[in-house]
N, C-alpha and C positions, 0 to 999 in steps of 0.2 A: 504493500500500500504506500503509495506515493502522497505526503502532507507536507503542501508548499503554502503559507502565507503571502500575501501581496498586496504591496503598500502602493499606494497612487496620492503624490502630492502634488503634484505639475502644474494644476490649473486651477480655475476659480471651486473646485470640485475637489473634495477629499472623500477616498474612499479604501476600503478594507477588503479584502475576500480570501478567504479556508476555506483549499482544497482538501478532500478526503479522498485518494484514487478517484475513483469512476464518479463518486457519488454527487450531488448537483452540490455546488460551492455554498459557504456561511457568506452574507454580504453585508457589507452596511458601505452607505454613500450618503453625502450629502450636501449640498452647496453653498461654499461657505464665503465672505468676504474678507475674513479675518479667526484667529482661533483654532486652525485645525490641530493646533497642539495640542489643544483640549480634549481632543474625540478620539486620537489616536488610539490611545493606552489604554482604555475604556472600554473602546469597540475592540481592540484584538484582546480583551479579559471578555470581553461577553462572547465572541465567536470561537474562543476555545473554551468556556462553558457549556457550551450551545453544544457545540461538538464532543466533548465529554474528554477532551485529550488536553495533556498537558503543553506548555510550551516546547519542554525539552523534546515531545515526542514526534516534535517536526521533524522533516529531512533537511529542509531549508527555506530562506525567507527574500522574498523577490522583492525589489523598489524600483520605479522607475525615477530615471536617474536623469529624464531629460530629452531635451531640451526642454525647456516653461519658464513658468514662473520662478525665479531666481532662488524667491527665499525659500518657497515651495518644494522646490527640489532640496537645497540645502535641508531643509527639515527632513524630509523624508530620509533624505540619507542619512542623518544624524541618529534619528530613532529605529533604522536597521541597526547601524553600525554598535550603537548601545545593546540589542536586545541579542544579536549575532555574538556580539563579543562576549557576554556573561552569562551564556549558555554553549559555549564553543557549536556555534550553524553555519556552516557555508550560505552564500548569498549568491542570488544572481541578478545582474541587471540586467533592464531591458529599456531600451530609448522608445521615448512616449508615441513617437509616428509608427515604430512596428505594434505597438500596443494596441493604437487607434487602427493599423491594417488587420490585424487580428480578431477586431472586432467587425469591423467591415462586413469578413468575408458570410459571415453571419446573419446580418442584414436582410430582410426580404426584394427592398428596391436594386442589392446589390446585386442579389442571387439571380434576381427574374433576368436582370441585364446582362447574365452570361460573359460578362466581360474578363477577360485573360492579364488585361492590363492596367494599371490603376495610377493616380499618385495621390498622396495622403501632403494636404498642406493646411498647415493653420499658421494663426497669426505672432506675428512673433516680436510686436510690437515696434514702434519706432518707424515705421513704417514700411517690416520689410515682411518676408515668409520661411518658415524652415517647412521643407518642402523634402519629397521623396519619391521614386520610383519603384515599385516595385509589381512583379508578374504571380499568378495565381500558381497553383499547386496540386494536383489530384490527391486528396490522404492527406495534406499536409498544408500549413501555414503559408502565408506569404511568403515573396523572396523577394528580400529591398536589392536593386539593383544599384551599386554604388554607396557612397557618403551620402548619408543624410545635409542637405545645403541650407545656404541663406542666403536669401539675395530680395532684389526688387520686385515686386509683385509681377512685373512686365515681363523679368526677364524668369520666370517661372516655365520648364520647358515639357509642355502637354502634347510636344508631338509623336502619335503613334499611342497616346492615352486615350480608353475605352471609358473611362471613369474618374471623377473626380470626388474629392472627398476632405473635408474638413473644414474651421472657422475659418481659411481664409477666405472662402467664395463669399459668406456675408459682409465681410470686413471690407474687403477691396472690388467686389462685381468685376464686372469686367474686364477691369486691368488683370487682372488672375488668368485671363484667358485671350494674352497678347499673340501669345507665339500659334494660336490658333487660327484668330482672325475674328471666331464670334465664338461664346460660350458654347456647351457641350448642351444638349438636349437636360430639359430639369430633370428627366428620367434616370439619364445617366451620373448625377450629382446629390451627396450627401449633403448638406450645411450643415448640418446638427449633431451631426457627430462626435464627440470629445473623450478624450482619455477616459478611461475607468481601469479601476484595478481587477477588472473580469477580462481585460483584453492584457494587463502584463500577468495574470495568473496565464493566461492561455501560452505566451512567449515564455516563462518561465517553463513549464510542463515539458513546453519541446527540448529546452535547453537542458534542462535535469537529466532528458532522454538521452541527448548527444552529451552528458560528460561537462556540459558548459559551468558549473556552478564554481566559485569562488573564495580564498580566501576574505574575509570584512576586513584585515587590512590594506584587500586590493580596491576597495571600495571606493570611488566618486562620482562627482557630476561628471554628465557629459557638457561640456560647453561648447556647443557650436561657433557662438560668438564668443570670440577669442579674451576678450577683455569687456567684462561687463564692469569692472569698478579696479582703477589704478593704486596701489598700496601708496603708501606714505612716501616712501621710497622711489616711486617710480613717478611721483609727479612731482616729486622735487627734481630726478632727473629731466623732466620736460622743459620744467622752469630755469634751468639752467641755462 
């Protein structure tokens, strides 16, 4: 029996979910604007009540690790790294765009549109997208093709894309769909889409399978963008 927990702090959304093997996930979610350090430690003591099993008697404990929200992820990895490390758990990460495709493929708008090829872009503030590629899989999860990017809404590249999917289409319309010429059919398009910790349990599950999990001292964000905040140090060197 395979028992992965997974943490999702990335977005305006915090959420929980325990797996037990086969059996349908423990969840809690909820939408927060501030606080989710409050809910965390609470909802994984209530989803391992619920479940009747101890912490230690996980295999391992999954966090998405990013791209999002700065402090978001910062937290989320902070309370793996905590609960991993004082019960020795391997961890695994998962980046929140294959999180968001995992959950996709699931979808009924996603499924009816037969589509083979996708990309997954939400907003990523400032005015730009972390965006991704990725092609579908018989039996199995998505396959991001390439680095996960960041770039300008314009220059977002949907050519040979069957589907589109994530908060960037509300954020930015059209520009999101430069390199095309005119948006993609509404059929073939999610907006509403967002991270949840049901789509890194699912990236976690696979990963377990292949071997992927972790030392929690190999633990962090991923940061796409290179420098979200200069240390003391490095903007004295600018000032120079």
């Amino acid at each position: 029996m395979t028992r992965i927990l997974a943490i999702d702090t990335s977005s305006a959304w915090c959420s929980v979910a325990l797996s037990l093997d086969d059996a349908a996930p423990f969840v809690r979610r909820q939408r927060v604007s501030a606080g989710a350090s409050q809910l965390l430690l609470p909802w994984i003591d209530e989803l391992l009540v619920e479940s009747e099993i101890k912490m230690a008697s996980l295999d391992a404990i999954a966090v998405d690790v990013g791209p999002g929200a700065f402090t978001g992820v910062r937290l989320g990895v902070a309370v793996v790294q905590g609960l991993a490390t004082a019960i020795k758990l391997p961890v695994i990460s998962v980046a929140s765009l294959d999180a968001i495709a995992a959950q996709l493929i699931e979808a009924p708008s996603f499924r009816k549109s037969q589509a083979q090829s996708f990309v997954v872009a939400v907003d990523a503030r400032m005015g730009e997208v972390y965006w991704a590629k990725y092609i579908t899989q018989e039996e199995n999860l998505p396959a991001r093709i390439g680095d996960i990017q960041l770039s300008a809404p314009e220059s977002v590249d949907l050519l040979g894309t069957e589907f589109v999917a994530g908060s960037a289409i509300a954020e930015f319309g059209d520009r999101l769909f430069t390199s095309l010429g005119a948006p993609l059919p509404l059929e073939r398009m999610d907006a509403e889409i967002a991270v949840d910790a049901l789509g890194v349990l699912a990236c976690a599950k696979m990963q377990w399978t292949h071997g992927n999990q972790q030392d929690v001292h190999l633990l962090e964000p991923l940061y796409v963008r290179n420098k979200v905040a200069f240390t003391s140090a490095e903007r004295s060197q600018q000032n120079e």
